[in-house]
Residue, then its C-alpha position, 0 to 999 in steps of 0.5 A: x414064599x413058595x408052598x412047601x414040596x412044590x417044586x417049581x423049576x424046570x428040569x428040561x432047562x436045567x439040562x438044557x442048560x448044562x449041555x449049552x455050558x459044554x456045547x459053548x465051552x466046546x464051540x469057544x475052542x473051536x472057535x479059537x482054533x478055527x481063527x487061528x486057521x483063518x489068520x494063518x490060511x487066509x488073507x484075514x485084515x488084522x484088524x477084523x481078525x482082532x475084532x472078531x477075537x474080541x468080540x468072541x471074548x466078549x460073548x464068552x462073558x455073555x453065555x457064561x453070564x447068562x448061563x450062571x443067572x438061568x441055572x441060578x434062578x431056575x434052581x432056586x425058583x427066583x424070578x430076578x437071575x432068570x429074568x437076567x438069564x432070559x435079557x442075555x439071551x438076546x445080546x448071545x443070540x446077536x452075537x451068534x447070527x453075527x458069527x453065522x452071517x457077518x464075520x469077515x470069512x465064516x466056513x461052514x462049521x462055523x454056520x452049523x456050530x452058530x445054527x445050532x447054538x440059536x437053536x439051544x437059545x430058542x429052546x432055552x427062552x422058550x422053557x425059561x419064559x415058562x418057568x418064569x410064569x410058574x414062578x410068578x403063579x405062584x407068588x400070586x396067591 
């Protein structure tokens, strides 16, 4: 479909998006650890604290989902997983503003941890929005 030797994929979402996959297995366990912390330390209701883990796996399926599509669709040039990888982008961002600002207790690691995986997000729908109409410019000819 595409002409031959034309490379369409980004190269700066790629790399974005292989430093997101290593930041958030990073945060993931931080996470884990710092939740640990907060049940033993502080008077964390059970019930929040369960929510939170399970919504802290829930959002592991999500950026692992979305990190997946985005590096399948932008090396293989394909508009569908991208276009799936840009969609999670959205529900990943939720549940990052929800660990920045809506948990029961955040500490402040865990806001700049949030701060800086929003910012990767930012960057990331920004160059795949971009990569996505390089894509479709040239499937229009």
């Amino acid at each position: 479909v595409h002409p031959p030797g034309r490379q369409l994929s980004s190269t700066p979402l790629e790399i974005l998006l292989f430093l997101n996959g290593w930041y958030y297995a990073t945060y993931f366990l931080l996470e884990i650890f710092i939740f640990v912390y907060k049940g033993l330390l502080l008077p964390y209701p059970s019930a929040n604290l369960a929510l939170d883990l399970v919504m802290l796996f829930l959002y592991l399926g999500i950026e692992v989902t979305r990190i997946f599509f985005g590096s399948k669709g932008n090396l293989c040039q394909r508009k569908v997983p991208l276009s799936i990888s840009l969609a999670l982008t959205f529900p990943a961002a939720v549940m990052a503003a929800y660990y920045l600002l809506l948990q029961t207790y955040a500490l402040r690691l865990e806001a700049i941890l949030n701060a800086i995986l929003l910012l990767f997000y930012a960057v990331e729908l920004l160059l795949g929005i971009l990569t996505l109409a390089s894509f479709s410019r040239v499937d229009s000819y």
